[in-house]
Phi, psi and omega in degrees: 000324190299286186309324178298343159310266188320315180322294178298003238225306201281327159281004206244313145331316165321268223281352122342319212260317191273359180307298193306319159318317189294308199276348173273346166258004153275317190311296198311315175335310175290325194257346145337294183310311183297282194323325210261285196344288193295315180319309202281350182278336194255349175289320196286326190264065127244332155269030152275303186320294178326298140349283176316297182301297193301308176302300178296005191260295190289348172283331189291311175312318210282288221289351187260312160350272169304340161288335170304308192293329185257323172304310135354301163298320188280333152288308171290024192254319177272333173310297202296334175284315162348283200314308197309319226280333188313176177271156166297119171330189167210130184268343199262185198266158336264153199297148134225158204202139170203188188220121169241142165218127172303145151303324162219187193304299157254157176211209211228020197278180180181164173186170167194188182191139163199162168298155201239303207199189149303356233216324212219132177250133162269170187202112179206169203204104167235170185242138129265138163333122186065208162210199176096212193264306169330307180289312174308301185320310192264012179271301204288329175322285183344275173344308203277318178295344199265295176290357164233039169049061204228037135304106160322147171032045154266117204242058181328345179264041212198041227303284192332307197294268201326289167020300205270318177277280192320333166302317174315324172279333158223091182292141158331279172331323201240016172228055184039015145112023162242177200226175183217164148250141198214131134277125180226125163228170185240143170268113164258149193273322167304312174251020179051059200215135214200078164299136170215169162201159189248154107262083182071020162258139162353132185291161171247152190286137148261131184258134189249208199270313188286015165031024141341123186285103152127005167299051207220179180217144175264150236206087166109189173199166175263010174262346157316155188282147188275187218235118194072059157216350153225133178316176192355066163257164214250168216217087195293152167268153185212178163180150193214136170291167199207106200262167167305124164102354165312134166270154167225120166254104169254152190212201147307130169263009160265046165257348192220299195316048188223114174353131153265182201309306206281358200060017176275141184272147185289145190277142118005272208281014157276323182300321164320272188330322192261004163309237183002334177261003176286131168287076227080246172287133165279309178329301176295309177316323188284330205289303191315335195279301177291358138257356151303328179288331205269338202066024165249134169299320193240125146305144194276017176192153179325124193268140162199157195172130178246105109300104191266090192289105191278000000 
């Protein structure tokens, strides 16, 4: 009796003792379950999220696309108007013929030339400060005031007086702090006599006919104050005479300010010299010279440059 007691009592512990495992190994089982549930609830939402996000990464990508795409249109709408506003070569005296290539999609070089009268032709070239729209914007303002004369009580045969009413008509403070620099001159045809004044622009080259090598005269200087940074300042004048078959290059100073292969800046009087060596267009011959000298295809500022044949 005794031992079939202890026997039972001792299976009967057992099977206590594996009750309580199994439920202790439903539990662990259960909050398994639980955990992989939730795990699989937070796996479904994050490739919803996920999803979500990848949509909303490519509508954001398609729309700066298109914004790129129109911005981009829109420059090249102000690229084409720039251009539309230049002047036409000219085959009658006096010829002219030139090249402008922007540095970026706008830039700030600009020019023009027209008759005044019968008697006196203008010539004129100006840079603003940096590039991009702003600088185009007060490029083509310019332009438009030069070429339809349209400064008060101005005496447009007179480069100094314009000078003087343009700085005054476009102050620094009232064009977003930039200012330009300009040559401007008049050709008269009765006495060949070819009045100019600079503001802080490059001098323009005279060539004489006889392209003699270093035969050339630089026409103005860069050191004069640019135009809208200080109020009535006042603006000197010169004038030179200009025989039949002369060339005059009025230009830029990013047609020459550019390192050559040796790191040196290229000169005024060198471009003069490979001028004098041109065969044909000078404008195309230089752009070839300054970048074979420099070994850049794209120059770091606006190429521009007016050739005139007297």
């Amino acid at each position: 009796m005794t031992d079939s007691f202890s026997s039972d009592s001792q299976t009967g512990g057992y099977s206590a003792s594996m009750n309580d495992e199994l439920e202790t190994l439903r539990a662990e089982l259960a909050e398994l379950k639980a955990e992989h549930a939730d795990l699989q609830l937070l796996y479904e939402a994050t490739i919803e999220h996920g999803e979500a996000v990848e949509d909303q990464l490519a509508e954001n990508n398609q729309l700066l696309l298109d914004t790129q795409r129109r911005l981009e249109a829109e420059l090249a709408d102000a690229g084409r108007y720039v251009l539309s506003i230049l002047p036409e070569p000219r085959s009658e005296g006096p010829k002219a013929d030139w090249l402008l290539v922007p540095s970026t999609e706008l830039g700030g070089d600009s020019f023009g030339y027209h008759d005044l009268d019968g008697d006196h032709f203008a010539i004129y070239l100006i840079d603003v400060c940096g590039h991009g729209v702003g600088a185009a914007l007060l490029s083509v303002s310019i332009i438009n005031v030069l070429r339809s004369c349209a400064l008060p009580e101005t005496d447009f045969r007179i480069p100094s007086d314009v000078l003087f009413k343009l700085n005054n008509a476009f102050p620094m403070e009232r064009q977003n702090n930039m200012f330009f620099t300009i040559w401007y001159g008049v050709f008269q045809r009765s006495t060949g006599k070819l009045s100019y004044a600079s503001g802080g622009h490059p001098a323009a080259v005279l060539l004489p006919a006889t392209k003699d090598e270093g035969a050339f005269s630089l026409i103005g200087t860069s050191e004069g104050m640019v135009i809208g940074a200080i109020e009535d300042m006042t603006f000197d004048q010169s004038e030179v005479s200009v025989r039949s078959g002369d060339r005059l290059l009025v230009l830029s100073d990013g047609t020459y300010e550019v390192d050559d292969l040796e790191g040196d800046v290229l000169s005024l009087e060198g471009l003069a010299n490979a001028a004098l060596a041109a065969n044909g267009s000078i404008p195309s011959h230089i752009l070839e010279w300054v970048q074979k000298k420099s070994g850049q295809s794209e120059l770091p500022d606006d190429y521009s440059m007016i050739e005139f044949q007297f």
